[in-house]
C-alpha positions as CSV (number, residue, x, y, z in Angstrom):
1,X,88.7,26.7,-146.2
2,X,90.1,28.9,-143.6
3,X,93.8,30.5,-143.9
4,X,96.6,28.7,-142.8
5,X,100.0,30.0,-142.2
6,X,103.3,27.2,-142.6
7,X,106.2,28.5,-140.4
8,X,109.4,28.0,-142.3
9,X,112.0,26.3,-140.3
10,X,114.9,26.7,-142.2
11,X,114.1,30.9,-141.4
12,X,114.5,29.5,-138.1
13,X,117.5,30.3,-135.4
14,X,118.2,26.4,-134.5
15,X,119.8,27.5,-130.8
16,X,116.1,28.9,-130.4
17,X,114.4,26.4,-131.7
18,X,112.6,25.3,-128.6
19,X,111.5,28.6,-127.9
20,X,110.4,29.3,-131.4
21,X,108.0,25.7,-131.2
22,X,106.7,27.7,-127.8
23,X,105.8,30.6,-129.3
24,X,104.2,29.2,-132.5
25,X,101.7,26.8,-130.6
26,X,100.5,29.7,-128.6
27,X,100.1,31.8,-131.6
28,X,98.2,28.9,-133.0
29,X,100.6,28.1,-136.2
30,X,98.7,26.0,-138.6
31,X,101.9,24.0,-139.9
32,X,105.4,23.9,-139.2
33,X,107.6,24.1,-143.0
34,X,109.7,21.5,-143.6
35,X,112.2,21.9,-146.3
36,X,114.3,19.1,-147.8
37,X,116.9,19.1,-150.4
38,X,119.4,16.9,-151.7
39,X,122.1,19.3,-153.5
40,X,121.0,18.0,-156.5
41,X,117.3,18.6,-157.3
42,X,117.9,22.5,-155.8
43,X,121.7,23.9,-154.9
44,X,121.1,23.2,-150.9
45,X,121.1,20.4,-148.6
46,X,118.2,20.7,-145.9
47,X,117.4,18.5,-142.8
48,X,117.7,14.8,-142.1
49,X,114.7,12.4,-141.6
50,X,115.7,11.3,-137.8
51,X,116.0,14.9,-137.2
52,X,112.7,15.3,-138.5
53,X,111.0,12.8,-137.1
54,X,112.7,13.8,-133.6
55,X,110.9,17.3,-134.2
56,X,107.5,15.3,-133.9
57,X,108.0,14.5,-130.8
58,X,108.5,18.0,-129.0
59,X,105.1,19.4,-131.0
60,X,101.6,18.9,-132.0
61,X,101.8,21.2,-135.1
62,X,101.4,19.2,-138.4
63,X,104.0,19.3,-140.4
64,X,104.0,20.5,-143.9
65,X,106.9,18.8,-145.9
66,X,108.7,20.4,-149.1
67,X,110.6,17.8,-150.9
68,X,113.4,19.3,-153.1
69,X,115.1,16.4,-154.3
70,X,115.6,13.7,-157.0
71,X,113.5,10.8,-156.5
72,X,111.5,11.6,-154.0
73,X,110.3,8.0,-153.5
74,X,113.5,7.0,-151.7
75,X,112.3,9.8,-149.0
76,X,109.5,8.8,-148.2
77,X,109.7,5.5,-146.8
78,X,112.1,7.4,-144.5
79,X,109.4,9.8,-143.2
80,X,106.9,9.4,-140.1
81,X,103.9,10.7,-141.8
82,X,100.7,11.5,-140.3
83,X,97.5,11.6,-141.7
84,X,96.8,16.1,-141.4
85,X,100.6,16.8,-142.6
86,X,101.2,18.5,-146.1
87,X,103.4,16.9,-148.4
88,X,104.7,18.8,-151.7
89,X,106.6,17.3,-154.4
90,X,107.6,18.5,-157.8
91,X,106.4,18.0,-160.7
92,X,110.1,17.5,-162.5
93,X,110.9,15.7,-159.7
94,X,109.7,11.6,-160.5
95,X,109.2,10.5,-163.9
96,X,106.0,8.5,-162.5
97,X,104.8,11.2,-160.3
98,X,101.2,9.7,-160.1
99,X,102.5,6.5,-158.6
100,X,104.9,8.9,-156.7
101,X,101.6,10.9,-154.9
102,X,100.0,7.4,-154.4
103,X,103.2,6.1,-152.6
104,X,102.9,9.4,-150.2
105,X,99.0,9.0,-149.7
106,X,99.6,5.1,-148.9
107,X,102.0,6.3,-146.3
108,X,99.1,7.9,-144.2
109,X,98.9,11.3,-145.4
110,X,95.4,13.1,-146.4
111,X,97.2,16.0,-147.8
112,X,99.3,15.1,-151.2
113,X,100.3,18.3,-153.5
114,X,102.4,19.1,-156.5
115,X,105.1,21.6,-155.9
116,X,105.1,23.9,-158.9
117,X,108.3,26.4,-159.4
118,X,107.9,29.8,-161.0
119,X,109.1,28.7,-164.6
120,X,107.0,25.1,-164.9
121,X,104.2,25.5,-167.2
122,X,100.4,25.0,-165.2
123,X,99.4,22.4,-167.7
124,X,101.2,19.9,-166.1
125,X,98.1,20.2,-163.5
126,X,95.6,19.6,-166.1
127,X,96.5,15.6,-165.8
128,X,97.2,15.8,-161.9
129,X,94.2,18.0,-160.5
130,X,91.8,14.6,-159.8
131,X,94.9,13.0,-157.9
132,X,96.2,15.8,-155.7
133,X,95.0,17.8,-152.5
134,X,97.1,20.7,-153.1
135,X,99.5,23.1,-155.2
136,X,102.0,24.7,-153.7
137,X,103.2,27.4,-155.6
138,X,106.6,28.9,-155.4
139,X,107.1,32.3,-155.7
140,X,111.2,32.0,-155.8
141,X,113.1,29.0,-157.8
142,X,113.4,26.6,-154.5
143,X,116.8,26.4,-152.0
144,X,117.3,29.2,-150.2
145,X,115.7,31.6,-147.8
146,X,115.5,35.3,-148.2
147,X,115.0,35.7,-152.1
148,X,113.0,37.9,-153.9
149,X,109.9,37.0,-155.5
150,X,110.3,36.1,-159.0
151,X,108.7,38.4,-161.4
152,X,105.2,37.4,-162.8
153,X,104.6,34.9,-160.1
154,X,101.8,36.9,-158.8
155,X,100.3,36.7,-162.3
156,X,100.9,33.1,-162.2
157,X,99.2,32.7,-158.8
158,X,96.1,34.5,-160.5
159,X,95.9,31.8,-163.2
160,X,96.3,28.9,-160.7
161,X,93.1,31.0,-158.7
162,X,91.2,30.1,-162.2
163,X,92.7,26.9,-163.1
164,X,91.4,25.7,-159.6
165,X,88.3,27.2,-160.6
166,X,87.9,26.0,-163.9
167,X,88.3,22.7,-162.8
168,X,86.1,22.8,-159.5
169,X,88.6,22.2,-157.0
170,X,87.7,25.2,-154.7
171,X,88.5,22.4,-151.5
172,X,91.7,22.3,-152.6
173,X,95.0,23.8,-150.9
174,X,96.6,26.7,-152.1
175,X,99.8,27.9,-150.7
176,X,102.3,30.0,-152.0
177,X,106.0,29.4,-151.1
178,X,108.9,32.3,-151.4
179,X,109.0,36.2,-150.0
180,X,105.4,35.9,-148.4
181,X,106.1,39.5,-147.0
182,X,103.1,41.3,-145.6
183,X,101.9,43.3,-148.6
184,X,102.5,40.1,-150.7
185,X,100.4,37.9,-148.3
186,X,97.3,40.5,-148.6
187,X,97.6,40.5,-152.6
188,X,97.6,36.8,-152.4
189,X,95.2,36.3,-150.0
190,X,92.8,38.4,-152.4
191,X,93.5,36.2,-155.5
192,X,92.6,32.9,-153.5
193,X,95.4,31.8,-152.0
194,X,94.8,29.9,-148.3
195,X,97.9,28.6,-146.7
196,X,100.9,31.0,-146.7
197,X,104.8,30.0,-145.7
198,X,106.0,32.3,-143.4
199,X,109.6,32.4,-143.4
200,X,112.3,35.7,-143.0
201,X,109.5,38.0,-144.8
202,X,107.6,37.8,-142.6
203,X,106.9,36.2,-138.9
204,X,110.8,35.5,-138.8
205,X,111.9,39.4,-139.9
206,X,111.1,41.2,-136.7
207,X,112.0,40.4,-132.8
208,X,109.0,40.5,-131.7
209,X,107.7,36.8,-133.3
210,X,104.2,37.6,-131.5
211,X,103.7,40.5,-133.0
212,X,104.8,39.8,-136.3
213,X,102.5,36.2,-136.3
214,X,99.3,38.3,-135.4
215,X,100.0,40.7,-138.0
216,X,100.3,38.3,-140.9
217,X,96.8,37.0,-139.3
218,X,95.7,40.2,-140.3
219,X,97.1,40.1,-144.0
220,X,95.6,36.8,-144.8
221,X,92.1,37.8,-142.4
C-alpha cells in the first residue's frame, strides 16, 4: 500500500479555506481530515454535516472522517458517504460497534476503521480485525489540535505494526492521528505506518504549504 497523507482541516485557516483545497489537489493530498465531535465524547465541538457535505462539492479529495462523539450511529445517516472515504470510530464509542461498522459500510463506504486513543488497550482489535479496513491510531487523547504526542504511543504504534502482522492484515490501513511532525512521520513511517494526518505539525506549521506538503512526502517516502 502506498503512503497517504490526511490534511487536517480543523489545522485549517477557514477564511483560506478555498485556497488551502487549491493547493492540496495540486500537491496531490490523498485525504482531506474531517474531525467531528460532540462536546461530549471529547471536550470540543467540530463541524456540521451540511457543512460537510457542502465541502464535497468544491473538491475531488476523499474524505477521511474522524468521529468523536457518543453514538455515532445518529451521524451517520447524516453523512454523504462515498465509497474511497475513511471513516474512523471509536472503540468506546457504541456499545454494538460491530453493527455500528456494518451501518457505515452499508452506507457506501469501502474504508471502515476503529479509532483507537493512546490509553485503550489493543485487544479490543483482536475481535474487530476480520470486520475492519483500518486503525487509526491516536497519538494525542482526541479534541484539539496542536498537542503533544502522548508518551509511549510510538511504542504502541510498534505493537499495532505486529498485531497487524500477527493477524495477516498487511492490506490494511494504518494511520496515526496527533503531532505527525516531521521526525515523527519518518519514525512511523519505518514501523509500518501508511496514511499520516497532517495537521499544525506539520504541512499547516510553515507559510510555505508547498514546501512543507513535499517535505512530509519525503518523511513518509
Amino acid at each position: 500500500m502506498n503512503n497517504r497523507i490526511s490534511a487536517s482541516l480543523m489545522c485549517a485557516d477557514p477564511f483560506e479555506l478555498k485556497n488551502t483545497l487549491k493547493c492540496l489537489e495540486d500537491n496531490g493530498v490523498d485525504y482531506l481530515h474531517i474531525d467531528i465531535m460532540d462536546g461530549k465524547f471529547v471536550p470540543n465541538l467540530g463541524i456540521g454535516s451540511d457543512y460537510i457535505n457542502a465541502l464535497k462539492k468544491h473538491t475531488s479529495i476523499p474524505l477521511d472522517y474522524h468521529i468523536m462523539v457518543k453514538d455515532p450511529d445518529s451521524i451517520i445517516d447524516l453523512l454523504d458517504l462515498r465509497h474511497q472515504d475513511l471513516v474512523s470510530v471509536h472503540y468506546e464509542s457504541s456499545f454494538q460497534i460491530q453493527r455500528t461498522l456494518e451501518n457505515i459500510r452499508r452506507k457506501g463506504t469501502d474504508n471502515v476503521m476503529i479509532a483507537i486513543n493512546p490509553a485503550t488497550p489493543l485487544c479490543v482489535l483482536e475481535e474487530l480485525i476480520y470486520y475492519i479496513d483500518g486503525i487509526n491510531l491516536l497519538m494525542v487523547n482526541p479534541g484539539f489540535a496542536g498537542q503533544k504526542m502522548v508518551d509511549n504511543c510510538i511504542k504502541k504504534a510498534e505493537k499495532v505494526a505486529r498485531f497487524i502482522r500477527k493477524f495477516k492484515r498487511e492490506d490494511i490501513i494504518f494511520e496515526v492521528d496527533g503531532n505527525i511532525s516531521f521526525e515523527h512521520a519518518k519514525i512511523l513511517n519505518n514501523i509500518g505506518a501508511n496514511t499520516f494526518v497532517a495537521g499544525t505539525s506539520s504541512i499547516f506549521c510553515k507559510s510555505d504549504m508547498d514546501k512543507a506538503i513535499k517535505e512530509l512526502k519525503t518523511c513518509i517516502k
